[in-house]
PALO-743074 format. One record per residue: x, y, z of N, C-alpha, C in turn; residue in one letter. Coordinates in nm, 3 decimals, m for minus. Example, Ala and Ser with C-alpha at 12.3 -4.5 7.8 and 13.67 -1.06 7.14 Angstrom:
((1.319, m0.569, 0.780), (1.230, m0.450, 0.780), (1.320, m0.330, 0.780), 'a'),
((1.285, m0.225, 0.708), (1.367, m0.106, 0.714), (1.290, 0.003, 0.787), 's'),
This chain:
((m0.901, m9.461, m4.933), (m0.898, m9.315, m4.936), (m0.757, m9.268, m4.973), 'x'),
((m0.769, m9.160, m5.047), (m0.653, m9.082, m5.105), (m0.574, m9.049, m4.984), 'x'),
((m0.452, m9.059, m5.001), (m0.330, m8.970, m4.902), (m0.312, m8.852, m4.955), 'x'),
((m0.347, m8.732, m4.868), (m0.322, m8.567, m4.964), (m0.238, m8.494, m4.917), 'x'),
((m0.139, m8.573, m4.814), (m0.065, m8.508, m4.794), (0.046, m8.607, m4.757), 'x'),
((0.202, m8.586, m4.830), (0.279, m8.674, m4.853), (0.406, m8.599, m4.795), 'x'),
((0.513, m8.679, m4.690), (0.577, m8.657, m4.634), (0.713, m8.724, m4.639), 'x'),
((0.840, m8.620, m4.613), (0.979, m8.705, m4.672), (0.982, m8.795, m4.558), 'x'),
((1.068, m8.894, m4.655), (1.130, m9.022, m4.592), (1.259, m9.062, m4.522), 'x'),
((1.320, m8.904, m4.584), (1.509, m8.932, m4.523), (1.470, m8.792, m4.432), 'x'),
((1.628, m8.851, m4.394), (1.648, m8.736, m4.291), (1.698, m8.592, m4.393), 'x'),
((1.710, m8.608, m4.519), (1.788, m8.506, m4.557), (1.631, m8.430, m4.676), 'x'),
((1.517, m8.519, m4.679), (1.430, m8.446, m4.724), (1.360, m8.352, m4.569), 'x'),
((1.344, m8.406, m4.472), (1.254, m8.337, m4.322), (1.388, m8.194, m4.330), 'x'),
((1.495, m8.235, m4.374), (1.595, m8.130, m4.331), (1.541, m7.975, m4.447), 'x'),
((1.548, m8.059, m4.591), (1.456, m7.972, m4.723), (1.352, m7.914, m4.680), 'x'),
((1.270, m7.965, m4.614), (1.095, m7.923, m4.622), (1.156, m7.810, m4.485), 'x'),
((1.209, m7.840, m4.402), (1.214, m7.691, m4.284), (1.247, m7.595, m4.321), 'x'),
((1.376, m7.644, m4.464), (1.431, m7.480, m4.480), (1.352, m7.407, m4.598), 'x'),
((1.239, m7.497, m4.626), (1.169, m7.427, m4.729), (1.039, m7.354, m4.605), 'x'),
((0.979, m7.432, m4.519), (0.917, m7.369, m4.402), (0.989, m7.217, m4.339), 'x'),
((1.138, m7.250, m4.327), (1.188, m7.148, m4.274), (1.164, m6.996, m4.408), 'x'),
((1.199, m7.025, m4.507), (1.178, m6.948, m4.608), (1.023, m6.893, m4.623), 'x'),
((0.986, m6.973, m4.670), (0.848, m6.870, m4.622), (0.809, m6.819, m4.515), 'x'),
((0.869, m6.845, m4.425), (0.858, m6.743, m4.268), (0.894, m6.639, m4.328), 'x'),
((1.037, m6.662, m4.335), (1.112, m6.530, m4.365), (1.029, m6.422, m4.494), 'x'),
((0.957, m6.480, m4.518), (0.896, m6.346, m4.639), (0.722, m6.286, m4.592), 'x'),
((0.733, m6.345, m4.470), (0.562, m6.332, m4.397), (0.587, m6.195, m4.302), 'x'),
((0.494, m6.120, m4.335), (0.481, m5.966, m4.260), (0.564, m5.967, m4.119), 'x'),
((0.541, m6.047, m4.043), (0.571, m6.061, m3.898), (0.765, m5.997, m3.906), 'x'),
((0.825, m6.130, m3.952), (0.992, m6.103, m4.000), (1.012, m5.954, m4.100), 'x'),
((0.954, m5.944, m4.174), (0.971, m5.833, m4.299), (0.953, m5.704, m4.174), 'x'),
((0.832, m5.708, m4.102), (0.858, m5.565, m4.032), (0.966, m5.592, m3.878), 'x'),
((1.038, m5.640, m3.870), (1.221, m5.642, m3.828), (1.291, m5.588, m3.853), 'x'),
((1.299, m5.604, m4.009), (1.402, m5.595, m4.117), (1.333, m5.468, m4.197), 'x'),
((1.182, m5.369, m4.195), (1.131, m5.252, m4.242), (1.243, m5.169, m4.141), 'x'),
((1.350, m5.117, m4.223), (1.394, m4.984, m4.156), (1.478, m4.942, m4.213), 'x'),
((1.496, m4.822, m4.176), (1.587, m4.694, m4.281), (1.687, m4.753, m4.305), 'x'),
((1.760, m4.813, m4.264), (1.898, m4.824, m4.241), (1.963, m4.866, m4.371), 'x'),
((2.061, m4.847, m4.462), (2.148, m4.888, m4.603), (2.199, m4.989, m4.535), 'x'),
((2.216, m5.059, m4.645), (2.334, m5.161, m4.647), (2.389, m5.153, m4.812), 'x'),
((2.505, m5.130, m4.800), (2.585, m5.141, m4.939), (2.472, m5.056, m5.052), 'x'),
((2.452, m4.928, m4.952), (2.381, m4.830, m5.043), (2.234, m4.876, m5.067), 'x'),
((2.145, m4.987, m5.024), (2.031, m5.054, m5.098), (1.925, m5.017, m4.920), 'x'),
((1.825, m4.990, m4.931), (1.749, m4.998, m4.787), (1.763, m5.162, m4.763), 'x'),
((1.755, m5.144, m4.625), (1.769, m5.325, m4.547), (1.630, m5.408, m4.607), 'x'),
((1.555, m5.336, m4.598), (1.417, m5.456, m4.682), (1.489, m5.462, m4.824), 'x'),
((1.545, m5.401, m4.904), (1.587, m5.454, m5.030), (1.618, m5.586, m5.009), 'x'),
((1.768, m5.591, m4.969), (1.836, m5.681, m4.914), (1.841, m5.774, m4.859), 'x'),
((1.703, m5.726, m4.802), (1.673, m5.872, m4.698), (1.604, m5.988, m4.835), 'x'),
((1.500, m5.895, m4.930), (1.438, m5.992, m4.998), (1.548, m6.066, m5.124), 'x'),
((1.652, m5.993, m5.193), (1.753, m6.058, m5.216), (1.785, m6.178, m5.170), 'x'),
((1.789, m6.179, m4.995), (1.915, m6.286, m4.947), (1.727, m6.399, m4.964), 'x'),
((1.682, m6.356, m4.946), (1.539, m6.477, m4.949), (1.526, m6.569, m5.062), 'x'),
((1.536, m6.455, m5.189), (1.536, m6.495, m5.300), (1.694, m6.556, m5.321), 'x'),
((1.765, m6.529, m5.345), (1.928, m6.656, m5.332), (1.876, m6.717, m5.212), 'x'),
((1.829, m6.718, m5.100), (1.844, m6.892, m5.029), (1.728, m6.965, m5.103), 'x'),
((1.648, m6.915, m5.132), (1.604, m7.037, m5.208), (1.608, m7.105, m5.347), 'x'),
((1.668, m7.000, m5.412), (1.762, m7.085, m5.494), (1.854, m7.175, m5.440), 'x'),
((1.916, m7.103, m5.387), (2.022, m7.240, m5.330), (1.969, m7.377, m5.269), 'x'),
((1.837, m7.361, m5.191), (1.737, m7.450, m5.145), (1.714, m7.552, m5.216), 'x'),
((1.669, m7.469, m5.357), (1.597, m7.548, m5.501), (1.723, m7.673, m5.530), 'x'),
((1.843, m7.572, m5.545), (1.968, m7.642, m5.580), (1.982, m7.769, m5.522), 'x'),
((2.014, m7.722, m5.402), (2.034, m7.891, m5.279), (1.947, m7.988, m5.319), 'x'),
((1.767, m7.925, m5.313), (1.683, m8.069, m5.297), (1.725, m8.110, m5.452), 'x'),
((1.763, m8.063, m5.551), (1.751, m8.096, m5.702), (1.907, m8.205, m5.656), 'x'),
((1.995, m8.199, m5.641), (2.109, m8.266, m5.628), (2.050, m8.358, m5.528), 'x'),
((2.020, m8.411, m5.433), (1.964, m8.483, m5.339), (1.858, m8.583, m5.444), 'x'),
((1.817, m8.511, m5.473), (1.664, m8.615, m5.566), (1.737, m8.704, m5.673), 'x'),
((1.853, m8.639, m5.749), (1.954, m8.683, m5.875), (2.042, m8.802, m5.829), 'x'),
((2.064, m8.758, m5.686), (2.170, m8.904, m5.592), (2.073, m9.005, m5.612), 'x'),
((1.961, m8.958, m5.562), (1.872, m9.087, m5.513), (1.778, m9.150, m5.598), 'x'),
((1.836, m9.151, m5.733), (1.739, m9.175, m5.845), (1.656, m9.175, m5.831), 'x'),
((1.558, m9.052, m5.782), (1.394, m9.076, m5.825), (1.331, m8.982, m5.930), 'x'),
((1.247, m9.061, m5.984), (1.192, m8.990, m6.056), (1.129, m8.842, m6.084), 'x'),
């Protein structure tokens, strides 16, 4: 039987897969209405901002596991 669900092997992929877990928290209704409120920051409403910093951490996310995968020659 097929394996359909495949899981990291280092400690620095389990570390990848949480902060991508954590990231999609952060964009799920529950967190977003926290962060729903009037309030500016640097002139932008706080939900702007918040989805900004979501969108740059996971770029930066993308970044790490892409450098991590390049160390460890895999395919």
């Amino acid at each position: 039987m097929r394996r359909l669900l495949v899981l990291p092997t280092s400690r620095a992929g389990w570390r990848l897969l949480i902060a991508f877990v954590a990231l999609v928290a952060a964009g799920t209704w529950p967190v977003i209405g926290l962060v729903n409120r009037t309030t500016l920051v640097m002139g932008l409403p706080l939900m702007v901002v918040w989805s900004y910093l979501v969108i740059f951490a996971c770029v930066v996310v993308m970044l790490i596991g892409n450098h991590i995968v390049e160390r460890d020659d895999h395919e």
